[in-house]
C-alpha positions in Angstrom: 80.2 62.0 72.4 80.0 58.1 71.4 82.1 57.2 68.7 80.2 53.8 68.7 78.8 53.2 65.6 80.2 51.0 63.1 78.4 47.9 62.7 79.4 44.5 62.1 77.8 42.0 59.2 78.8 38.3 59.4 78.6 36.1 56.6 75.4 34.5 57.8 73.6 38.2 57.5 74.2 37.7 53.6 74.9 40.9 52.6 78.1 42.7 53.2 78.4 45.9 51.5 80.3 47.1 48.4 83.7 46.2 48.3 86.5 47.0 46.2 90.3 45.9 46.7 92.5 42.6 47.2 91.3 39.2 49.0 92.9 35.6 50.0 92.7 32.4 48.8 89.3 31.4 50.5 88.2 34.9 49.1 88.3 36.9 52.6 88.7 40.6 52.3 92.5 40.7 53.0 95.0 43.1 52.3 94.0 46.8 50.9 90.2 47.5 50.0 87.7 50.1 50.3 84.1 49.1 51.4 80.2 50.9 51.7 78.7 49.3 54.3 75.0 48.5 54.0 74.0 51.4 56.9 75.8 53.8 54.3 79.3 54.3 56.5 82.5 53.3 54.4 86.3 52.0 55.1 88.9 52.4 53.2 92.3 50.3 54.2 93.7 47.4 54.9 92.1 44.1 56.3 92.9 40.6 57.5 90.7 37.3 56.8 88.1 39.3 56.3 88.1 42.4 59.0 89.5 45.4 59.4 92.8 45.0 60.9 96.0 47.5 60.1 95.8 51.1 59.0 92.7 52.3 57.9 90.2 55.4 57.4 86.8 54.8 58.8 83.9 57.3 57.8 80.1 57.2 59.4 77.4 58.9 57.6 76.9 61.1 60.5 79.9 63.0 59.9 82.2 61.5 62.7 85.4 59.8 61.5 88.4 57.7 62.5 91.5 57.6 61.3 94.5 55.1 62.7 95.2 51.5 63.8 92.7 48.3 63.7 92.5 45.0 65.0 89.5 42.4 64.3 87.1 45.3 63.5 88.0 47.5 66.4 89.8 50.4 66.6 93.0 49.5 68.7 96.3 50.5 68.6 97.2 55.1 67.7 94.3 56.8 66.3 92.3 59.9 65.6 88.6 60.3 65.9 86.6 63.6 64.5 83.2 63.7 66.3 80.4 65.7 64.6 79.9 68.5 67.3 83.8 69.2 66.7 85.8 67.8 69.1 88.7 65.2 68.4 90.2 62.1 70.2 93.9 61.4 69.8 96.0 58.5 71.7 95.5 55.1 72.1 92.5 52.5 71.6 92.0 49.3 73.0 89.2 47.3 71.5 87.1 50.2 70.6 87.6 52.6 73.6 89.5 54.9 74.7 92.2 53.9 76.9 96.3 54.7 77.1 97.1 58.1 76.6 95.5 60.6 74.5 94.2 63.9 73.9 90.7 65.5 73.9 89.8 68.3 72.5 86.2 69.4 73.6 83.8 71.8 71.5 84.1 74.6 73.2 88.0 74.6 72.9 89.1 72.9 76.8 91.5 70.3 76.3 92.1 67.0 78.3 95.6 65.1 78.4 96.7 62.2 79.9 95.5 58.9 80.6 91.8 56.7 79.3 90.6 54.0 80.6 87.0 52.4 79.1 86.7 55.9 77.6 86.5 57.7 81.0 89.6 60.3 81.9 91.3 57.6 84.2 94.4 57.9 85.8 97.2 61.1 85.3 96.0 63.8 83.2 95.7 67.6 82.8 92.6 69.3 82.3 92.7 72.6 80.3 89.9 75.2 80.6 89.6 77.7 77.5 87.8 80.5 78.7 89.9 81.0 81.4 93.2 79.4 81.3 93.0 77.7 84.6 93.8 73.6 84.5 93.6 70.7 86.7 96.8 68.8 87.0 96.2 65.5 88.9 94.2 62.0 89.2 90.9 61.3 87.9 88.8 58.3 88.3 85.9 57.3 86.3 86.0 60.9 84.7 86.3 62.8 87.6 88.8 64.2 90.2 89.5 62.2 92.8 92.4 61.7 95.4 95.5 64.4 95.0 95.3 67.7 92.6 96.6 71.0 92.0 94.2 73.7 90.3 96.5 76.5 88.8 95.0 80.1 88.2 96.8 83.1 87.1 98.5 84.5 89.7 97.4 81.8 92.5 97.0 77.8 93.1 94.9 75.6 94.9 96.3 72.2 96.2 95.0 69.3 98.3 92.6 66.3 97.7 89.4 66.4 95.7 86.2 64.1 95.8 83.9 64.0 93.1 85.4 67.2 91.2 85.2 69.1 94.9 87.9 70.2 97.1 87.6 67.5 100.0 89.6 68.0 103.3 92.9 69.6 104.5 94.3 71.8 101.5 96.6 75.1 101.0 96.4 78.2 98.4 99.3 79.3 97.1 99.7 82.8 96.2 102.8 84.3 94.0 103.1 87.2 96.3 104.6 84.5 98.2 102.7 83.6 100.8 100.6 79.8 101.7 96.8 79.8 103.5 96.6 76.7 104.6 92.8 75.5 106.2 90.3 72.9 104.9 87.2 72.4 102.9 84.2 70.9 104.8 80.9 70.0 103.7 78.5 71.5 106.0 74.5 72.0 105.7 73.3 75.2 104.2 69.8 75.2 106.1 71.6 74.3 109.3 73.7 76.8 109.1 71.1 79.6 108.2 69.2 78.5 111.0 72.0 78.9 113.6 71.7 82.4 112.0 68.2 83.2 111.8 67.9 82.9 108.3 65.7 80.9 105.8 68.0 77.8 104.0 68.8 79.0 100.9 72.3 78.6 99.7 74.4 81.7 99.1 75.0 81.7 95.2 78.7 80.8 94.1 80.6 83.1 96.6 84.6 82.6 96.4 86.2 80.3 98.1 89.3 81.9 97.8 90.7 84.4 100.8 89.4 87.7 101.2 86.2 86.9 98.8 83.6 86.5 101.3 83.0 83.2 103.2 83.3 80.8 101.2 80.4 78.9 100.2 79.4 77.6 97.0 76.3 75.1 96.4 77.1 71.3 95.1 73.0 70.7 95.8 72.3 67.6 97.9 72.9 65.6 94.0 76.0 67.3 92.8 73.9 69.8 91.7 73.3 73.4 91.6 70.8 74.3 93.3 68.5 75.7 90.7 66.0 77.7 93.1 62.8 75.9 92.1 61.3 75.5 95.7 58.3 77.2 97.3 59.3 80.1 99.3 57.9 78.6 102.4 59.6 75.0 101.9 63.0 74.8 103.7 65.9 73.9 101.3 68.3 71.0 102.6 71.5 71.9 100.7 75.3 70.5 100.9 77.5 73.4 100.2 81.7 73.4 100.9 83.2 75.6 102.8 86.7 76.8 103.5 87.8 77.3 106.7 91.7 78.7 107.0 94.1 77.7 110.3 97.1 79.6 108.9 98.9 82.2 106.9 102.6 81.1 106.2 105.4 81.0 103.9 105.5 78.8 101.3 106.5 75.3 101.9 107.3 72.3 99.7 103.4 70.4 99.2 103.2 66.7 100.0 99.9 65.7 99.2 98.1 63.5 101.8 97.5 60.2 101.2 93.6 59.6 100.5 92.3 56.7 102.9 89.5 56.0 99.8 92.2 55.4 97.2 95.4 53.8 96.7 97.0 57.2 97.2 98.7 57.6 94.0 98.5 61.1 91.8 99.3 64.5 92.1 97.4 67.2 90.0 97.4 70.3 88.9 94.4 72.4 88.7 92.1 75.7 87.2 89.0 77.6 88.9 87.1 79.2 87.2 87.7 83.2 88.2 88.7 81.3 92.1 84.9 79.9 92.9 84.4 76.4 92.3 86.4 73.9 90.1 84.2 74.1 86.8 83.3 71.0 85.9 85.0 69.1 82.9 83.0 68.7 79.5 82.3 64.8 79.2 
């Protein structure tokens, strides 16, 4: 949800809005005021030579509002921001994005802690899934999970590297009975591998990738995608689907997380599946 949407008159537009409150010497908006902008949003709090600089409350007309810490007409520094569908920013701004720490609370109740950059989760962080209770602990970049991670379930844990929100590579699940699978995730060829089988390529839908729940497979689609089953029954499907493929059974062991050759290696994270398919992916 953007929370882009002040807007910004200079002097030269002509007029500036309604405004109420103190002002300087060369009659500059400055110290405590409330103003109604011309697109209808209003401001109430405290400004500096004319802009919004300090503490202030800042309301659209669409519902959406911010309440914290300003600098030259941009949110920066602590603040709070109430989007209309419900959800709710908390942490740090720099020059109106999100970036620092902060928290995010999505509409349908997940929860994302940790570190912002140019309003993408970037860095550390925790992902929290509602429904569920499952969360990613571990690094994001650009908004997804990338390098080292740990999804925690209920009674079981995945950990190892991720790629664009998959499992990627050598990995381990840890189970509280108290016992380690250790294997990989690959990305193989659905239609290849129905072929070597005699069957038509269609991926298998959503099957656990967890141990003793079937092989394995869940579709990603050749785009990231699902694969929403919209092809002719006589056109062969070319779809990317990850599978796990286990080496050993052992006791547990302390986890080290491999450095990624794509990244700069730092992170560790902990992470939910949904019901032990797939990561779910984060609301954005």
């Amino acid at each position: 949800m953007s929370d882009v949407g002040s807007e910004d008159f200079d002097d030269d537009q002509g007029y500036l809005g309604e405004y109420e409150g103190d002002r300087n010497e060369a009659g500059e908006r400055h110290g405590v005021g409330r103003a109604v902008l011309p697109n209808g949003d209003t401001y109430q709090g405290m400004y500096e030579n004319g802009k919004r600089s300090g503490q202030g409350t800042y309301r659209f007309k669409n519902g959406a509002r911010y309440i914290g810490e300003y600098y030259q007409n941009l949110k920066h520094g602590q603040g709070i921001f109430y989007y209309p569908d419900g959800s709710k920013y908390e942490g740090s701004w720099v020059d109106d994005q999100r970036q620092g720490h902060g928290l995010y609370t999505y509409p349908n109740q997940d929860t994302y802690e940790g570190e912002w950059v140019h309003h993408q989760r970037n860095g550390q962080g925790i992902y929290h899934y509602n429904d569920t209770g499952s969360r990613y602990m571990g690094t994001w970049v650009m908004g997804k999970m990338e390098s080292a991670g740990e999804f925690i379930h209920l009674n079981h844990r995945y950990q190892g590297n991720f790629l664009n929100n998959n499992p990627s590579g050598p990995g381990k699940y840890v189970f509280e009975i108290g016992c380690e699978q250790h294997g990989e995730y690959l990305q193989v060829d659905q239609t290849a591998s129905d072929e070597e089988n005699g069957k038509h390529g269609k991926a298998p839908k959503s099957r656990s990738p967890y141990p003793g729940h079937g092989e394995g497979y869940f579709s990603i689609g050749a785009s990231g995608e699902e694969d929403r089953g919209d092809a002719e029954e006589d056109e062969t499907v070319s779809t990317m689907v990850l599978k796990w493929k286990p080496k050993a059974v052992t006791g547990l062991s302390l986890w080290t997380p491999a450095k990624d050759p794509s990244s700069d290696g730092e992170g560790l994270a902990s992470a939910d599946e949904k019901g032990g398919s797939k990561p779910p992916t984060p609301e954005t």
